[in-house]
C-alpha positions as CSV (number, residue, x, y, z in Angstrom):
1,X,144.7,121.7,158.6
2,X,145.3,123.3,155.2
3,X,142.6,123.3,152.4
4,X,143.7,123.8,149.0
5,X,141.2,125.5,146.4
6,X,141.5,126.8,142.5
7,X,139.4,130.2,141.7
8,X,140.5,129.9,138.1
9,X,143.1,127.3,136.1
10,X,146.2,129.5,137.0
11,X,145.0,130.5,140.8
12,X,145.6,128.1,143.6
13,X,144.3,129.0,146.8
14,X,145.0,127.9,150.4
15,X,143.6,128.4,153.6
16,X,145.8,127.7,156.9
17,X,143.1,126.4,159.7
18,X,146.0,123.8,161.7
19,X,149.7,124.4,162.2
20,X,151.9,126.0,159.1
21,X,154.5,124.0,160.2
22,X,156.8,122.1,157.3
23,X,154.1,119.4,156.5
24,X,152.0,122.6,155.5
25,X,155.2,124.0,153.3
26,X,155.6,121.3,151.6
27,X,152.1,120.5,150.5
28,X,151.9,123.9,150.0
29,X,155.1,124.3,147.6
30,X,154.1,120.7,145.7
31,X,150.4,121.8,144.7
32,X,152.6,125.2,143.4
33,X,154.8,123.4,141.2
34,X,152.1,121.6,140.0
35,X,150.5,124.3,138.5
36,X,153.9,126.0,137.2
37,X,154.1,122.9,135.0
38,X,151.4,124.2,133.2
39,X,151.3,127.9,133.6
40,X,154.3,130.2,133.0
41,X,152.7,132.7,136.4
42,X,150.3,131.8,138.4
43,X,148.6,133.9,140.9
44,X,148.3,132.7,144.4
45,X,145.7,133.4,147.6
46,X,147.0,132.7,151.3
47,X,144.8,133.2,154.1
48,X,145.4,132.7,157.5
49,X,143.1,131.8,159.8
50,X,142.8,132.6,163.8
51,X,143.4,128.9,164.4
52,X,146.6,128.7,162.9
53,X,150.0,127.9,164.2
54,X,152.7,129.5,162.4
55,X,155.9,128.1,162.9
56,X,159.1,130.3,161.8
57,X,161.1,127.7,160.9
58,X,158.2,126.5,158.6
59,X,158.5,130.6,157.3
60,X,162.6,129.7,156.9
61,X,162.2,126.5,155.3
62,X,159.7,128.2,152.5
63,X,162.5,130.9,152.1
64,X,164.6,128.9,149.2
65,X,161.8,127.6,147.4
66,X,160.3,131.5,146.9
67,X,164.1,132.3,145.9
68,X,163.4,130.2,143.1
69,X,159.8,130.4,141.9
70,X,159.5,134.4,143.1
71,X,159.5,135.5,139.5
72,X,156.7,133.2,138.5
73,X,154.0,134.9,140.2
74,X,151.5,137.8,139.0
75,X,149.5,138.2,142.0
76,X,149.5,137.1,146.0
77,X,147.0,137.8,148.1
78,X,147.2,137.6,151.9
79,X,144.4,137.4,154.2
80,X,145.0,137.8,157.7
81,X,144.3,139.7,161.1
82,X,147.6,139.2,162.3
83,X,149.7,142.7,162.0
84,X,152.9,141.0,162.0
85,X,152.0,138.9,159.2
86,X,150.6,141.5,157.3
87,X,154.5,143.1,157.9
88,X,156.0,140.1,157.2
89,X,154.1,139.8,154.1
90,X,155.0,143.4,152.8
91,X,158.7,142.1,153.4
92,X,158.1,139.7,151.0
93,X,158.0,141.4,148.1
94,X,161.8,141.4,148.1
95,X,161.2,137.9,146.9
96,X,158.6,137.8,145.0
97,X,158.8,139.7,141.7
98,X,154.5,140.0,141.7
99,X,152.2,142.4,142.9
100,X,151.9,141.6,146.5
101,X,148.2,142.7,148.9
102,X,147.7,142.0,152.1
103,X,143.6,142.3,153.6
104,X,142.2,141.3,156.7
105,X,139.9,138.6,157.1
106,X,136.2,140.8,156.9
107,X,137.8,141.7,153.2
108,X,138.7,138.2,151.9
109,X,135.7,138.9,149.3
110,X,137.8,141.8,147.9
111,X,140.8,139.3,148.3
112,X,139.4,137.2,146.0
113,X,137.9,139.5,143.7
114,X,141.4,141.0,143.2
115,X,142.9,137.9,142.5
116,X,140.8,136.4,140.0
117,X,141.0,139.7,137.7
């Protein structure tokens, strides 16, 4: 399951409870552009939950569409336990031209805090 949530007009928040397969990618990347209609950056908050399955092709399929929105964001927060995410989402910032935090699930608090200022 994926639950989409907004801590402020331009900050769009999801949480991955359920598979991050492509279904997950693609609401994910539509609920994006949606709010880069309207905002020139928007921030966004990720977190991963012990439930989810992460698919790598999912990861691969999202690769194109942060290619071409990477320079739109200010802020991307990452909550998760998992070290290899946490890795994978340092690697990120080669595609994201935003200030990029990763924190583990006890600090999602101070995840959101951050965002939102």
């Amino acid at each position: 399951m994926l639950s989409t949530f907004t801590l402020a007009d331009n900050i769009i928040g999801f949480i991955v409870d359920g598979p991050y397969d492509e279904f997950a990618v693609e609401k994910i990347q539509y609920e994006v552009n949606e709010k880069l209609e309207i905002y020139d950056k928007v921030n966004l908050y990720l977190e991963d939950t012990s439930n989810a399955e992460i698919s790598f092709k999912a990861i691969l399929k999202n690769l194109p569409f942060k290619l071409k929105t990477g320079n739109r964001f200010e802020k991307v927060a990452v909550v998760t336990d998992r070290k290899w995410l946490q890795v994978f989402s340092n690697f990120e910032k080669l595609f994201f031209n935003a200030e990029i935090r990763t924190f583990s699930g006890q600090d999602r608090l101070k995840a959101i805090q951050w965002i939102s200022h």
